[in-house]
N, C-alpha and C positions, 0 to 999 in steps of 0.2 A: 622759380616761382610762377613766372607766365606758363611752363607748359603744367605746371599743379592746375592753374587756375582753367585751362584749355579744355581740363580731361569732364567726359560729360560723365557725372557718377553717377547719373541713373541708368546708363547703361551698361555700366559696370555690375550694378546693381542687379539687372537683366540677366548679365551673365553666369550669376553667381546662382540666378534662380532656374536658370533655364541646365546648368552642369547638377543642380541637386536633383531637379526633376531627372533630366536624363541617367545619373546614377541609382535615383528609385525608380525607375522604370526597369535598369538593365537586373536590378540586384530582386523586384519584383517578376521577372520573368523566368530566377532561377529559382526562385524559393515555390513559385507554380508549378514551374516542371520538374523538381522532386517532389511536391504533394503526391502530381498526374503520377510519375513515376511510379512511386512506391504504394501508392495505392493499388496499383493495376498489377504492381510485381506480387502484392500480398495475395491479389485474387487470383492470379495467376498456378499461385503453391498447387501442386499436385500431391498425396500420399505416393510414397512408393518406399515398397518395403524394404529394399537395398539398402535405404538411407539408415545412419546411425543411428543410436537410439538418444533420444532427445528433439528430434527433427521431427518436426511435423509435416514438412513437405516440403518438395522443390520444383523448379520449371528451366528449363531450357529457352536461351535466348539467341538472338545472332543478328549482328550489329556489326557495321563495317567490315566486315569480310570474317569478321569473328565469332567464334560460338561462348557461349558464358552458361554456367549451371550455378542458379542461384539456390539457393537452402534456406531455410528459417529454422531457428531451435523453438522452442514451447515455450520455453523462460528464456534460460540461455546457455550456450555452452562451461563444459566444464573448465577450460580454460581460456583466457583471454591471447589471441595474436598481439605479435607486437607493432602492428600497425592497425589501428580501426578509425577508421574515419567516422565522423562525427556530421552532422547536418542541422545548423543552427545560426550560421553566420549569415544564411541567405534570407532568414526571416527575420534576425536583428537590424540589419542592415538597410532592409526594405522600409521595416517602421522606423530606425532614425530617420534614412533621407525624408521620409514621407514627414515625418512630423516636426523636420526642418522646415519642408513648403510649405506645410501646412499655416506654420508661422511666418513664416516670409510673405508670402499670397493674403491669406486669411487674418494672419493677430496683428501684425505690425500697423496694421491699417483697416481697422474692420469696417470702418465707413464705405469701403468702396466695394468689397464683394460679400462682407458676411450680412451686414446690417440694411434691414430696409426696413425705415420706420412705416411705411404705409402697413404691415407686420405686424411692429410690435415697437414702439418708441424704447429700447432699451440703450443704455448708456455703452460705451467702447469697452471699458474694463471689464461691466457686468457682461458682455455676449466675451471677449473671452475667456472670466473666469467661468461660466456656464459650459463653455465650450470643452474648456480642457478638465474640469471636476465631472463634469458627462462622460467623461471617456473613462476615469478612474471609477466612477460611479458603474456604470456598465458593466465595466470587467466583473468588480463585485457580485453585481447582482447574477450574472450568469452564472460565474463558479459557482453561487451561492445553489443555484439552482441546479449542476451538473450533480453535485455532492448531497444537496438532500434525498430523502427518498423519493419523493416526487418524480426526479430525475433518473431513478434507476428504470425505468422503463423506454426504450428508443422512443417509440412515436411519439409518448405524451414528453417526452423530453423536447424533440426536434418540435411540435405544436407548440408549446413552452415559449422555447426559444424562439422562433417565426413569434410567436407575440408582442415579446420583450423589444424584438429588434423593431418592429413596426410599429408601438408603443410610442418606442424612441425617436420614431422617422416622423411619425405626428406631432411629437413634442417640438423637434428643430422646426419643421414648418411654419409652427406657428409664434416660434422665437425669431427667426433668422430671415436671411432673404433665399430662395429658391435653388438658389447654385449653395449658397453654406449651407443649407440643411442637407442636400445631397452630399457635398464633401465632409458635412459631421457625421455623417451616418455611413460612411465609407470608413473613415478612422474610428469609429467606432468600431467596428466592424474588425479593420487590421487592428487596433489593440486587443480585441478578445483573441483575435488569432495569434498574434505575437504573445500575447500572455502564457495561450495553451502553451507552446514550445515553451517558454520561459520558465513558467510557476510548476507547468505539470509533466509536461515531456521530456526536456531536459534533464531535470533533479532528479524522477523517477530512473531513466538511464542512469546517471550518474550514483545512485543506489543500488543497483544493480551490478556496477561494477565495482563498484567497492565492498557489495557480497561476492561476489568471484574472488576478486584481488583477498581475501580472507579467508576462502578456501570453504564460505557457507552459499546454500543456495538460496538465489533471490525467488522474493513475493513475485508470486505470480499476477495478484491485482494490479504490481506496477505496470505493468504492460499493456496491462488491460486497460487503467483509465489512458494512458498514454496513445492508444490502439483508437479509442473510444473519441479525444480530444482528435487527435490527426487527423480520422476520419469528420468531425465536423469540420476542420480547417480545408477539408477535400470540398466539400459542398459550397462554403462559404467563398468561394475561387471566381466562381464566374458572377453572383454581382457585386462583389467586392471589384472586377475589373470594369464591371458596367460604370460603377460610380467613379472610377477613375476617369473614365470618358466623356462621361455626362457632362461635366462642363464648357465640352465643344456644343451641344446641342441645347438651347438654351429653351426649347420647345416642351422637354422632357421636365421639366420643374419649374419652369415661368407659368403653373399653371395651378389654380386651387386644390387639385386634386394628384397633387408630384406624390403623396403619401402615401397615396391608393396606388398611383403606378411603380412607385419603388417596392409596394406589394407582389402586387403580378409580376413584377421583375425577378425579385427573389423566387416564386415560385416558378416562374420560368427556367430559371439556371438551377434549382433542387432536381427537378424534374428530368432536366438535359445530364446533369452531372450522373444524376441515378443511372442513367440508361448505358455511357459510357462504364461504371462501376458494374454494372452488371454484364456489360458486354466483356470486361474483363476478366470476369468467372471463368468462361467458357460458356457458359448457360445462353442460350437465346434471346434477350430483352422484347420486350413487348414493344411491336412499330407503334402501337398507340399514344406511348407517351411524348413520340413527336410531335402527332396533333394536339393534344393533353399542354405541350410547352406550349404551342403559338397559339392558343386560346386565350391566356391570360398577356402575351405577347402582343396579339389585337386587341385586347380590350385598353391593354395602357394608349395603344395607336388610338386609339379615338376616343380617350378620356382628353390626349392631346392636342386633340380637335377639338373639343369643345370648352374651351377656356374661356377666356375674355371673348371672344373673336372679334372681329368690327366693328365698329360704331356705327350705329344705319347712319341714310344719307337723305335728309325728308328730300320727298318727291316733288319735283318741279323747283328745288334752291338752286342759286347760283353757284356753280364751282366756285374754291375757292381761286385765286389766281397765285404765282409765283411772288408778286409781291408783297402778297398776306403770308405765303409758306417761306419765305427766302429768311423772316426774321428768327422766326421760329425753331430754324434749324441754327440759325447762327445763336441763339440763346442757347438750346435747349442742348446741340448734339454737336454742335464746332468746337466744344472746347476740349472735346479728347479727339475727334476726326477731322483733324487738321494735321498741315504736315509736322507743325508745332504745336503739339497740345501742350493748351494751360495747365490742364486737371492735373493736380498732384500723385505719383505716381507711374503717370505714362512718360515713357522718352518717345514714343511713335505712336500712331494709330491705333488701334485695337485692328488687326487683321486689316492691316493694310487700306483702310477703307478711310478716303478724305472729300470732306463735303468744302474744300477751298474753291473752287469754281460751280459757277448754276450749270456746266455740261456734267462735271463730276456728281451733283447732286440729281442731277434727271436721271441719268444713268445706272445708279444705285437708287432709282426709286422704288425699285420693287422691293430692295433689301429694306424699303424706310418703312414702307407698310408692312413688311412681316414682323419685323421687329419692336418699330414703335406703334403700328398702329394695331397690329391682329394678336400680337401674343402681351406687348407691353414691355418685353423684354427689354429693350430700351426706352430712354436712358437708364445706365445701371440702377438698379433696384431706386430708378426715378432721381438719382440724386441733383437734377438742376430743375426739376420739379415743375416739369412738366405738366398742362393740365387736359382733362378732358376736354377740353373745346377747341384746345389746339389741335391734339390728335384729330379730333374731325374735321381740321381743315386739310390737314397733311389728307387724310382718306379721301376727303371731297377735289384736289387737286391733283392727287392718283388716280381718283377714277375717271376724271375728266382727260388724260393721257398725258397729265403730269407738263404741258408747253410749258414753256416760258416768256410767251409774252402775251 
C-alpha cells in the first residue's frame, strides 16, 4: 500500500500520453508516405503498348539495389492474386491514436487548453460536445458537397472545399482558445481524411472485388470517386502536418487573426503539394508556384507580428521594480513554473521553465515578455487571470534590464 501511495499518477498519466502521441505520430508518418507514394506512382504510369490489355500504363522503379515494374489496370484485372495487400490500417490507426490525444490533451480537461473565456464564456461539456459533433458535422457536409453536382467540377469543388474548411477555422476561433481551434481544425481535417478511406475508398475497393471474386466486371465510377477522394487526402497532407506542429509555436494562433493565417497556410501547402504532383508526371512544374507558396507564407509571418504586441511604456514613468514584478509572477505564472506545480494537471513545468528563484526569473525574462507580455500567450488562455496593468509592469521592468534590486 506505501509503495501504491508513492507512485506519482500524473506521471503515469504523462506517459500514457506522450506513447499515444508517439504511436500517432509513427502510424501518421506511414499513412503520409503511401499518400506521397501512390500519388507519384499513379503520375508516374507510362502507356506502353507491350502491356496487356486492361492496363493503362506502367513505370519502372529501383530502390535498394532493386528494379520493380509497376502497372495499373483501368478498372481491374481479370483475376484477383492470392496475395493483395490492402492500405487502410495506416489511416485508421493514425485517427484512433489522434483522437485518443485528442481527448486526453483537449476533453478530459478543456479548461486548460481548449477553453478560454476571454473568447467565448462557454461551459466544459458544451466546447466538447461542440468539438466532437464538429468533427461529425464536417465530414457530412463535405461528402455532402463531394456527391452533389456542385462538386463535380475539380476547381469549384477544391474552392468549395477551402471554404468549408476555413468557414470552420473561424467558427473554432471564435468558440475555443487559439491552440484548440488549431488542433479542431487539424481533426477536423484528419476526420474528413480518414472518412475518405473509410466511407469512400475502402468500400469502393471492396466492391470491386467482390465483382471479380463473381466473375462480373466492376464500375468503373468506383475508382474514380475513390482516385478523386485519395487525391484530396494527397493535398490535405501538409497543413494537416502544419497543425499537428502548431502547438509548439504558440505565436501562430495566440493572435486575432490564427483564421486568416491557417488560410494562407493551407494555401501554401495546396500550392507546394501541386508542384511535387506535377513534378511526378514527368511534365516540368512551374518554379513560379514556389514564390506563389511563400507569398501567402509571409503574409501569415506578419499577420503574426502584429497581434497584441506591447503595451506602450508612458514616457518619463518609473520602471517598475522586482519587487512590484516578484508578486506578479508568483500569482499569475508560479503555479505551473515551478518545480512543483500546483495547476492541475502538470506533474512538471511546461518546457522545463521554473520561475522558483529571482536569478531563474531574470534569466527567462525575455521568455516572460514574449509570452506574457508581446503575444499574451501566457498565462494559458489567461487562466490565473492575469490583468492588463500587470502585464505592463512585467514590460516596464523588462525594459528597464529586468535588476533585481
Amino acid at each position: 500500500m506505501d509503495m501504491l501511495r508513492s507512485i506519482d499518477w500524473t506521471t503515469l498519466y504523462d506517459w500514457i500520453g506522450l506513447l499515444v502521441r508517439w504511436t500517432h505520430v509513427i502510424a501518421g508518418i506511414a499513412w503520409i508516405g503511401s499518400s506521397f507514394y501512390f500519388i507519384a506512382l499513379d503520375a508516374s504510369l507510362r502507356p506502353n503498348p507491350r502491356l496487356p490489355a486492361g492496363v493503362s500504363g506502367d513505370t519502372w522503379q529501383v530502390h535498394g539495389g532493386g528494379f520493380y515494374q509497376m502497372q495499373k489496370y483501368t478498372v481491374a484485372p481479370e483475376f484477383l492474386p492470392a496475395h493483395l495487400t490492402w492500405f487502410k490500417w495506416e489511416a485508421y490507426s493514425t485517427w484512433i491514436f489522434g483522437f485518443v490525444l485528442l481527448v486526453l490533451v483537449y476533453y478530459i480537461n478543456p479548461s486548460l487548453y481548449l477553453i478560454d473565456t476571454s473568447i467565448a464564456n462557454i461551459g466544459e461539456w458544451d466546447a466538447v460536445a461542440v468539438g466532437i459533433g464538429s468533427l461529425v458535422l464536417g465530414w457530412f457536409a463535405y461528402d455532402l458537397l463531394c456527391r452533389s453536382w456542385f462538386g463535380r467540377e475539380t476547381g469549384r469543388l477544391a474552392i468549395s472545399g477551402f471554404i468549408l474548411l476555413i468557414g470552420m477555422a473561424y467558427l473554432y476561433a471564435h468558440l475555443f482558445s487559439g491552440r484548440g481551434a488549431f488542433i479542431q481544425v487539424g481533426a477536423l481535417v484528419g476526420s474528413i481524411m480518414v472518412g475518405n478511406v473509410a466511407i469512400i475508398i475502402m468500400p469502393n475497393q471492396r466492391k470491386t472485388v467482390a465483382k471479380l471474386l463473381a466473375g462480373e466486371t466492376p464500375e468503373a465510377i468506383w475508382g474514380k470517386e475513390a482516385k478523386q477522394r485519395s487525391v484530396h487526402n494527397n493535398y490535405l497532407t501538409l497543413p494537416v502536418v502544419f497543425l499537428m506542429l502548431s502547438n509548439h509555436y504558440a505565436f501562430t494562433y495566440q493572435t486575432p487573426w490564427n483564421w486568416l493565417i491557417l488560410a494562407l497556410i493551407f494555401i501554401a501547402g495546396f500550392l507546394i503539394r501541386h508542384w511535387f504532383n506535377i513534378k511526378h508526371t514527368g511534365a516540368t512544374p512551374d518554379w513560379r508556384l514556389w514564390p506563389a507558396a511563400g507569398v501567402p507564407v509571409l503574409a501569415a509571418a506578419i499577420l503574426t507580428m502584429i497581434g497584441h504586441g506591447a503595451p506602450p511604456i508612458a514616457a518619463g514613468a518609473t520602471p517598475a521594480t522586482f519587487a512590484e514584478v516578484r508578486p506578479i509572477i508568483d500569482q499569475r505564472c508560479h503555479v505551473c513554473h515551478a518545480a512543483r506545480p500546483q495547476f492541475p494537471g502538470f506533474s512538471e513545468p511546461p518546457k522545463g521553465i521554473k520561475f522558483d528563484s529571482p536569478q531563474q526569473i531574470r534569466t527567462l525574462s525575455s521568455q516572460i515578455y514574449a509570452q506574457a507580455v508581446k503575444t499574451h500567450t501566457m498565462p494559458l488562455n489567461n487562466v490565473t487571470e492575469i490583468t492588463d496593468e500587470e502585464r505592463q509592469k512585467l514590460a516596464s521592468w523588462i525594459a528597464a534590464g529586468a535588476r533585481l534590486n
